[in-house]
N, CA, C and O atoms as a printed pandas DataFrame, in Angstrom:
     atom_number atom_name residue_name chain_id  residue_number  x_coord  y_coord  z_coord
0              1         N          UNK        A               1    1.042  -76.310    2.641
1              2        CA          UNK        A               1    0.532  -77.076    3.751
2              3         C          UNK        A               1    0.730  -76.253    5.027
3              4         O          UNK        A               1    1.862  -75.972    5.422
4              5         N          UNK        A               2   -0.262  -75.909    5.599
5              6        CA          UNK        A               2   -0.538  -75.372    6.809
6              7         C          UNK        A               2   -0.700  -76.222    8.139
7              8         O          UNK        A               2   -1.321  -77.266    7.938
8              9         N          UNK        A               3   -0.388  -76.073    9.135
9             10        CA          UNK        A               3   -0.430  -76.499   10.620
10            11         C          UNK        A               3   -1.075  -75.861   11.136
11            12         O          UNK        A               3   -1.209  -74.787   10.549
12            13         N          UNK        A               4   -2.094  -76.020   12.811
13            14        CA          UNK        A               4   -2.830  -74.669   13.473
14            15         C          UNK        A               4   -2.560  -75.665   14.366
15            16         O          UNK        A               4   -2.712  -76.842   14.040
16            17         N          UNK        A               5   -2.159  -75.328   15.512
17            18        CA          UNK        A               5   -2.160  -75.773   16.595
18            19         C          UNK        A               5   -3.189  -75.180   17.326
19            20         O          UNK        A               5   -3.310  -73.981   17.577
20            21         N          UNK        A               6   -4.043  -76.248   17.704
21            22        CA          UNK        A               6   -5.474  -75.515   18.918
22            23         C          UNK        A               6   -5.696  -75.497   20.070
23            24         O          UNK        A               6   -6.768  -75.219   20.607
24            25         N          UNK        A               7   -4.434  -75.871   20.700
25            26        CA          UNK        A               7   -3.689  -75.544   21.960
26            27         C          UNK        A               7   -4.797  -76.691   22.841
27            28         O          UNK        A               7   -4.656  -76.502   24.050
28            29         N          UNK        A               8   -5.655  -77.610   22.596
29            30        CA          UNK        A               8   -6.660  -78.566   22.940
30            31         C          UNK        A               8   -5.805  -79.894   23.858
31            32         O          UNK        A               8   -5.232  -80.740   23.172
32            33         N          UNK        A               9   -5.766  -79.994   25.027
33            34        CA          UNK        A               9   -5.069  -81.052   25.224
34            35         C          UNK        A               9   -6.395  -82.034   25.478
35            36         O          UNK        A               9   -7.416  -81.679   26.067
36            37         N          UNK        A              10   -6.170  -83.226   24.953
37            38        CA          UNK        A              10   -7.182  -84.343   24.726
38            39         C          UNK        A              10   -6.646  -85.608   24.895
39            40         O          UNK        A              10   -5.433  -85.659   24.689
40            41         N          UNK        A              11   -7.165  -86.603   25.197
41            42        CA          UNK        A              11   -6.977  -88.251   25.275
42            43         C          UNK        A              11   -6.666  -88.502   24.154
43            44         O          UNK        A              11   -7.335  -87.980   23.263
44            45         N          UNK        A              12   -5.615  -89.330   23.819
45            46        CA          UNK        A              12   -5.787  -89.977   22.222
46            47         C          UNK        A              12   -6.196  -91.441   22.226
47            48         O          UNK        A              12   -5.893  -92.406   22.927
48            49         N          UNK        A              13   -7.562  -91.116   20.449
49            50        CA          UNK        A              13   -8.703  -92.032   21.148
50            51         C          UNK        A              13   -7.515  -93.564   20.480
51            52         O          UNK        A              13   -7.923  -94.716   20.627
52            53         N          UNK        A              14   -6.380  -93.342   19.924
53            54        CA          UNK        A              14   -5.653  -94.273   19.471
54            55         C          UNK        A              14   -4.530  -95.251   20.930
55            56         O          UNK        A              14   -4.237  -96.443   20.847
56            57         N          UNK        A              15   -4.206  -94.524   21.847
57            58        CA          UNK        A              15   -3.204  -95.203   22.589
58            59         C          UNK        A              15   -3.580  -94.641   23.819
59            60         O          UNK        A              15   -3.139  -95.310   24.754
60            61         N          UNK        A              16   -4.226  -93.671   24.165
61            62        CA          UNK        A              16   -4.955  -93.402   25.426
62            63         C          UNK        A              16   -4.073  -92.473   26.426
63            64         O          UNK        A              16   -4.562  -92.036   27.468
64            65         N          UNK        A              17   -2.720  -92.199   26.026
65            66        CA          UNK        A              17   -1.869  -90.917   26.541
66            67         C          UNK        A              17   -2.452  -89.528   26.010
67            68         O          UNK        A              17   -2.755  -89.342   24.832
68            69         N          UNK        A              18   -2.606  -88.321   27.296
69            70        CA          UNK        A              18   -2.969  -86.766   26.456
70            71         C          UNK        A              18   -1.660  -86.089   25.456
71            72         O          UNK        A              18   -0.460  -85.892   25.647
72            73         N          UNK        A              19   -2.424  -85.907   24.535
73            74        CA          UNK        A              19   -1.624  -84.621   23.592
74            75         C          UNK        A              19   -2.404  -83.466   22.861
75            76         O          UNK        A              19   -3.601  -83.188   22.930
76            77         N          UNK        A              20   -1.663  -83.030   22.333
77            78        CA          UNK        A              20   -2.198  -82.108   22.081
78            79         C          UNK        A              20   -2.784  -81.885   20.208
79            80         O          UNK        A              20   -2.091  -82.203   19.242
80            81         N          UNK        A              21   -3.743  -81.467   20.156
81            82        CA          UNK        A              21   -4.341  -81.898   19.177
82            83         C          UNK        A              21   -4.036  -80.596   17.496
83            84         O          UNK        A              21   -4.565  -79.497   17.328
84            85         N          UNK        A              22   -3.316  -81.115   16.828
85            86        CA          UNK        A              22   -3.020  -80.057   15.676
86            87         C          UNK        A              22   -3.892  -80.409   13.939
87            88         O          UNK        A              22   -4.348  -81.498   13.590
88            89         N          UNK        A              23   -3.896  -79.466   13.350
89            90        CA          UNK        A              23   -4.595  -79.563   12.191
90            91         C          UNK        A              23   -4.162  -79.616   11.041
91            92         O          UNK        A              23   -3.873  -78.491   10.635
92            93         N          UNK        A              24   -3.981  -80.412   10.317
93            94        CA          UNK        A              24   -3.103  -80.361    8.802
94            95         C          UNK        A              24   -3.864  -79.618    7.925
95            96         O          UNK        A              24   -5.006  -80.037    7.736
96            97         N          UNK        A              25   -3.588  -78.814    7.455
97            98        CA          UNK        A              25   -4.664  -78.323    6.362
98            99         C          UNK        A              25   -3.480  -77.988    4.706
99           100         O          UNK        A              25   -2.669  -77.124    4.373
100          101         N          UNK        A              26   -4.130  -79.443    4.011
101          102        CA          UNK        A              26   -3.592  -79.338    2.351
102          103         C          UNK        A              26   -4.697  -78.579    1.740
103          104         O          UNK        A              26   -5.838  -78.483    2.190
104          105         N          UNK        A              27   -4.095  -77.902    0.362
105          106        CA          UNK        A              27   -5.031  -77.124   -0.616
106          107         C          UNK        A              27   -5.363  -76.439   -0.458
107          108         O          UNK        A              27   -5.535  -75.795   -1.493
108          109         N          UNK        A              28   -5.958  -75.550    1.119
109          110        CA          UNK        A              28   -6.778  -74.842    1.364
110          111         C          UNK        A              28   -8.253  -75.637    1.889
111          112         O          UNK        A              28   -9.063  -74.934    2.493
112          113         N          UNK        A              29   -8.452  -76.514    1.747
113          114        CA          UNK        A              29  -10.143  -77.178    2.161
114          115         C          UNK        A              29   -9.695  -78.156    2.975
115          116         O          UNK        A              29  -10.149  -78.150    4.119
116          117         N          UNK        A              30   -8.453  -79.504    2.500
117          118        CA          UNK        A              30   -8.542  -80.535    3.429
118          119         C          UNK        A              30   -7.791  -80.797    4.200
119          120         O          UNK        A              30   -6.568  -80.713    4.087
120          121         N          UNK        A              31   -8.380  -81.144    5.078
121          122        CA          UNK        A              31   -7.846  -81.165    6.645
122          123         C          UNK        A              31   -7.702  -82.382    7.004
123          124         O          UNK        A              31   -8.569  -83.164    6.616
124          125         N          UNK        A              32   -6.543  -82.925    7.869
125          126        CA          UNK        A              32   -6.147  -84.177    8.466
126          127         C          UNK        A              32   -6.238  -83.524   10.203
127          128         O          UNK        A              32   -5.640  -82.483   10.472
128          129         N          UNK        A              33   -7.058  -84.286   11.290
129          130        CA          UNK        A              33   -5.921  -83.816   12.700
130          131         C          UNK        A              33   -5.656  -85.087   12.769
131          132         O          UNK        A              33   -6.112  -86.164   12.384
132          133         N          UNK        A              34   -4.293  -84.412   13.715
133          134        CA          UNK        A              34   -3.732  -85.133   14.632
134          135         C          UNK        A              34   -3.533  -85.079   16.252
135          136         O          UNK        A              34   -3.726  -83.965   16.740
136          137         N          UNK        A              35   -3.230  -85.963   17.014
137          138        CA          UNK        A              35   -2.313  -85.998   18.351
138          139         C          UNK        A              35   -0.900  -86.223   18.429
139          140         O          UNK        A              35   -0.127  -87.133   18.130
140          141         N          UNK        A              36   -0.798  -84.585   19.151
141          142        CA          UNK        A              36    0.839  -84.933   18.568
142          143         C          UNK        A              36    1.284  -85.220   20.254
143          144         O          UNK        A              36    0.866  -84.445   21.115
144          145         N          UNK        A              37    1.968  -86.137   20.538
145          146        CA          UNK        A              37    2.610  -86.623   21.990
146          147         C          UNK        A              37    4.087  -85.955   21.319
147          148         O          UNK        A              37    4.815  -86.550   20.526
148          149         N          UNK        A              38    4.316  -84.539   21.871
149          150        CA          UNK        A              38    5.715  -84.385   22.032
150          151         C          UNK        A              38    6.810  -85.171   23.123
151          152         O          UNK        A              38    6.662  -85.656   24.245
152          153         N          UNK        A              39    8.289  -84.996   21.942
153          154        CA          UNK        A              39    8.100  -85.008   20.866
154          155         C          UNK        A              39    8.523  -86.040   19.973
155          156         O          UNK        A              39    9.347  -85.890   19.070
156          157         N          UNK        A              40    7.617  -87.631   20.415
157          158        CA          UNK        A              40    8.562  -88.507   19.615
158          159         C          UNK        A              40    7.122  -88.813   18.561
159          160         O          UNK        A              40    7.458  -89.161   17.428
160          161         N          UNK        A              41    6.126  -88.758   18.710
161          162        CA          UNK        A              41    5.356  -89.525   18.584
162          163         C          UNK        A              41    3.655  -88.916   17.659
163          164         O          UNK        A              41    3.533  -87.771   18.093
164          165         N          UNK        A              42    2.678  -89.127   16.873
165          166        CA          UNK        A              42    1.697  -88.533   16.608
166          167         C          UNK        A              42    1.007  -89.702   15.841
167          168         O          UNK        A              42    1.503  -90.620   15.187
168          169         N          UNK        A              43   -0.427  -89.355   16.151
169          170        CA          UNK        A              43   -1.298  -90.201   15.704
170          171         C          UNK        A              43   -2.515  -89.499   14.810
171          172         O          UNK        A              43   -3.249  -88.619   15.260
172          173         N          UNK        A              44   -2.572  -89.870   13.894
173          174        CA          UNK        A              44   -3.968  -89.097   12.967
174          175         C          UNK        A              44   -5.324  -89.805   13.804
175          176         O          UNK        A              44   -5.580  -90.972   14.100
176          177         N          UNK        A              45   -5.887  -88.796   13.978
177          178        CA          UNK        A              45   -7.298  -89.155   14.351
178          179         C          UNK        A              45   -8.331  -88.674   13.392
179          180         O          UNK        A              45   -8.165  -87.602   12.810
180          181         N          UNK        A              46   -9.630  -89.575   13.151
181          182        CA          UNK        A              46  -10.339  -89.134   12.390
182          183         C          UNK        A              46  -11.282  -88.230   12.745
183          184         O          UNK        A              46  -11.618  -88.015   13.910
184          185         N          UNK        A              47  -11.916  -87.457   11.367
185          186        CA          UNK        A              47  -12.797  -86.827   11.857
186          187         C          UNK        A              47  -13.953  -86.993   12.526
187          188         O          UNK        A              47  -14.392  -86.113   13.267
188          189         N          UNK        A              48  -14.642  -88.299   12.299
189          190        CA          UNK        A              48  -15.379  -88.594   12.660
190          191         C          UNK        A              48  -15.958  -89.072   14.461
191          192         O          UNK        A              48  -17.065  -88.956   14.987
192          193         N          UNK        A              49  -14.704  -89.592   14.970
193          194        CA          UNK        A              49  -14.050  -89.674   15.696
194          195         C          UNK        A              49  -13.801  -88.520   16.932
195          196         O          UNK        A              49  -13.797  -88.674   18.153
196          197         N          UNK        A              50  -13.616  -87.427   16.184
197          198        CA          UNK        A              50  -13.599  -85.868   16.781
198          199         C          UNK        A              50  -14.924  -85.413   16.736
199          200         O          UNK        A              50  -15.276  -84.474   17.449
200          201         N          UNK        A              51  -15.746  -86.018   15.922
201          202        CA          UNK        A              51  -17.284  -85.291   16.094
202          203         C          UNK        A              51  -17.952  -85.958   17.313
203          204         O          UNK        A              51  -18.940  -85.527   17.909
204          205         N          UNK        A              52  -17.188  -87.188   17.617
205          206        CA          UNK        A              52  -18.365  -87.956   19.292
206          207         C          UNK        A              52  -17.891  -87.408   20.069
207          208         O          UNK        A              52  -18.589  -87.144   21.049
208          209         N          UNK        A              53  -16.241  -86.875   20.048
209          210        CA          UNK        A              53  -15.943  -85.787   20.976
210          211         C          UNK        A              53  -16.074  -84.508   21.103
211          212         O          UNK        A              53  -15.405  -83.761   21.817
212          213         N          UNK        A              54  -16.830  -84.282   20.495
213          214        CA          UNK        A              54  -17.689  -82.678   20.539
214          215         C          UNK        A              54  -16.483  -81.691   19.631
215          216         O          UNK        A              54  -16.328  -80.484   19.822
216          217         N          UNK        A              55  -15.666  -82.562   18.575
217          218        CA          UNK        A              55  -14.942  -81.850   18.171
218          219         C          UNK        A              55  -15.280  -81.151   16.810
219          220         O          UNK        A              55  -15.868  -82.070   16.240
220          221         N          UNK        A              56  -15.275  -80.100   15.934
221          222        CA          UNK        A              56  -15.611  -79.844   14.602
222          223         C          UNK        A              56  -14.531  -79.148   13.884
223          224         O          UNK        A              56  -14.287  -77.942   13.908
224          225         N          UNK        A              57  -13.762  -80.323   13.074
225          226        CA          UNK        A              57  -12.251  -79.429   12.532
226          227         C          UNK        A              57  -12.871  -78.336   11.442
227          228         O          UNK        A              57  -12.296  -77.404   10.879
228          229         N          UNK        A              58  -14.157  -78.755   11.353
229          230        CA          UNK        A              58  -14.112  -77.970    9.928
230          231         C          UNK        A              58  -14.907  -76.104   10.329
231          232         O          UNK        A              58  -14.915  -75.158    9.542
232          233         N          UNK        A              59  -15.255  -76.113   11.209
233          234        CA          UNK        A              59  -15.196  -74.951   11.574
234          235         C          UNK        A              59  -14.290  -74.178   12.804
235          236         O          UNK        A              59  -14.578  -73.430   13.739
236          237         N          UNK        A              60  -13.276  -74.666   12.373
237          238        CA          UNK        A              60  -11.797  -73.910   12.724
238          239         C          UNK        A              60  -11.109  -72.869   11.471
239          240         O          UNK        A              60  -10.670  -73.105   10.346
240          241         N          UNK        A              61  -11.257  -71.679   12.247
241          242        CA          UNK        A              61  -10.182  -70.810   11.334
242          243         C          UNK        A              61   -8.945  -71.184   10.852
243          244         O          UNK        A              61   -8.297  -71.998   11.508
244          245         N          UNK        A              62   -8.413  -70.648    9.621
245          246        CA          UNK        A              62   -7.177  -71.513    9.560
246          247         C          UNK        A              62   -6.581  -69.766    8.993
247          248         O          UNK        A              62   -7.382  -68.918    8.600
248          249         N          UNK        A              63   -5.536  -69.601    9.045
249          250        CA          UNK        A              63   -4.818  -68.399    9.020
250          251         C          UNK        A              63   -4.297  -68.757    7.235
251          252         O          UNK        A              63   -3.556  -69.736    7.141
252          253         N          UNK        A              64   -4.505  -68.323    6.436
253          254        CA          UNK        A              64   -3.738  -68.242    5.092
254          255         C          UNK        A              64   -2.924  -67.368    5.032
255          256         O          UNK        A              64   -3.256  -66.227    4.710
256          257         N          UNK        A              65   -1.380  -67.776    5.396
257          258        CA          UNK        A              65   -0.594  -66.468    5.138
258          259         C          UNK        A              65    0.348  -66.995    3.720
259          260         O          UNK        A              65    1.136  -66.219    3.179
């Protein structure tokens, strides 16, 4: 399980405080984001959700080390 932080600070469309927006990536293909409000707090946002915000997780590099 991989993390990418995309250094994106954004509204969260869940509670309406900015954080900053990170990428779960299981398996290699699937991806969860989130808003992470350092550092008590994080909310999964969907993808879909990220696409009205001009967001596209799925063409983000993800580093396989």
């Amino acid at each position: 399980m991989n993390y990418k932080n995309l250094g994106i600070r954004i509204r969260c469309p869940i509670c309406g405080n900015y954080g900053t927006l990170v990428i779960k990536v299981k398996k290699g293909r699937y991806r969860q984001a989130y808003v992470i409000h350092w550092p008590d707090k994080q909310h999964y946002v969907s993808k879909f959700v990220l696409l009205d915000m001009g967001i596209d997780i799925d063409r983000v590099p993800i580093d396989e080390n």
